[in-house]
C-alpha positions as a Markdown table, in Angstrom:
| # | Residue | x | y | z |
|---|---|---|---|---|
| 1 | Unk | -17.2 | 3.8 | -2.7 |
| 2 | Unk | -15.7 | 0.4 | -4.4 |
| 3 | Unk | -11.8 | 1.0 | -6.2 |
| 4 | Unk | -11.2 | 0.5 | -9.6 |
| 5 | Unk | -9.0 | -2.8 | -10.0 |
| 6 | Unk | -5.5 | -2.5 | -11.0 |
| 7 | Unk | -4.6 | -4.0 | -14.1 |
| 8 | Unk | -1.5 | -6.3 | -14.5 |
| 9 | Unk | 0.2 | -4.2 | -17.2 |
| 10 | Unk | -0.8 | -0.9 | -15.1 |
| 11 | Unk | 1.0 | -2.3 | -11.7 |
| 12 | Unk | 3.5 | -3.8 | -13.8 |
| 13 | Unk | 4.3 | -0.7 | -15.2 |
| 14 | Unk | 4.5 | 1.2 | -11.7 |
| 15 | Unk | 8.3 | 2.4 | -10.4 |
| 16 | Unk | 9.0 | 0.5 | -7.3 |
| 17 | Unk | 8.7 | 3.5 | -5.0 |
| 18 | Unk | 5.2 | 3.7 | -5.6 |
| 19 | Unk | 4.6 | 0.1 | -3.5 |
| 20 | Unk | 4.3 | 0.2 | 0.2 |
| 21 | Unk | 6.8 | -2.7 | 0.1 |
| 22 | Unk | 9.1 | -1.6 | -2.8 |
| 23 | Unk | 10.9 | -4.9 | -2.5 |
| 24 | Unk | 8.0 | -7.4 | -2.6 |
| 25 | Unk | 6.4 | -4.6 | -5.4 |
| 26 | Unk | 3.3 | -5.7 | -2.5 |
| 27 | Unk | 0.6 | -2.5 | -1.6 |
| 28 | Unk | 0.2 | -0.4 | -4.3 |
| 29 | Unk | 0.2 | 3.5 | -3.4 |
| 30 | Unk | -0.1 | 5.0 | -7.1 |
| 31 | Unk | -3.7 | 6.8 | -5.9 |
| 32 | Unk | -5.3 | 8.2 | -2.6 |
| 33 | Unk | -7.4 | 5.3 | -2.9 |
| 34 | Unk | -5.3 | 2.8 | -3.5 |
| 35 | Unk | -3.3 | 4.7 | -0.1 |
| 36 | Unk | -6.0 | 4.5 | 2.2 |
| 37 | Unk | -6.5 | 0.9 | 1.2 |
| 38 | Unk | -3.4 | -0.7 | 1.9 |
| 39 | Unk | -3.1 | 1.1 | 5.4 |
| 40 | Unk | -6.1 | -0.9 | 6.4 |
| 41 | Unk | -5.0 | -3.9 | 4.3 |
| 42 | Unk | -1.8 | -4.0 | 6.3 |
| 43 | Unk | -3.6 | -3.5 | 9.7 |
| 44 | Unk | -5.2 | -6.8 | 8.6 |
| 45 | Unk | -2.4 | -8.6 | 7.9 |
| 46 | Unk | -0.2 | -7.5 | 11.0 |
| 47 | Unk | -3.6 | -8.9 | 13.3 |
| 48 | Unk | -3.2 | -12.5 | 11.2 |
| 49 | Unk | -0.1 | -12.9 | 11.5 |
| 50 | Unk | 1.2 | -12.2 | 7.9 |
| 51 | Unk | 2.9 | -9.1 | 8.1 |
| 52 | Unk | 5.2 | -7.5 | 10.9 |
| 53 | Unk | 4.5 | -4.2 | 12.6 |
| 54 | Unk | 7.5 | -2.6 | 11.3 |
| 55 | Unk | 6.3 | -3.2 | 7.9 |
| 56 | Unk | 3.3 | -2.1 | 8.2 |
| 57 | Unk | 4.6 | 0.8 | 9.9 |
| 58 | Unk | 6.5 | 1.5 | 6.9 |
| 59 | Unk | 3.1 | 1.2 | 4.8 |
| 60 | Unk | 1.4 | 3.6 | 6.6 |
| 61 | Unk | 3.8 | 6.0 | 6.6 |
| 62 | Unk | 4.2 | 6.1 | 2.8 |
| 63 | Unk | 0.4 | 6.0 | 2.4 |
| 64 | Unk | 0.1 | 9.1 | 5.1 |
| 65 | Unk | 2.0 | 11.1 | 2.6 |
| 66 | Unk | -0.1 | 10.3 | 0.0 |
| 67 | Unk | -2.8 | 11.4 | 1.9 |
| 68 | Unk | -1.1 | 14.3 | 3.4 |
| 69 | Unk | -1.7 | 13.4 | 6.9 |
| 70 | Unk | 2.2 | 13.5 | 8.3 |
């Protein structure tokens, strides 16, 4: 199943809120897709180095909502 690719005017045009991290506007979370995406995409990052686990801990959580799993 590939994602359909966010265009700039359509993330541009997303509330903050709807970003895994709202102040970076970084992981979108506007679809279930999108949700289940940046979970793994900030798995990723925490295992290179890039992102810290309390962020990503943050991501997941938002995304779980999304995905009604918490």
């Amino acid at each position: 199943m590939s994602m359909a690719k966010i265009t700039s005017a359509r993330r541009n045009a997303l509330p903050s809120s709807k970003f895994g991290l709202p102040q970076e506007r970084k992981y979108p979370l506007d679809t279930r897709g999108r949700a289940a995406n940046a979970k793994g995409r900030a798995t990723q990052q925490v295992k290179a180095g890039r992102l810290s686990p309390a962020s990503a801990a943050r991501i997941r959580a938002k995304a779980n909502k999304i995905l009604g799993k918490g």
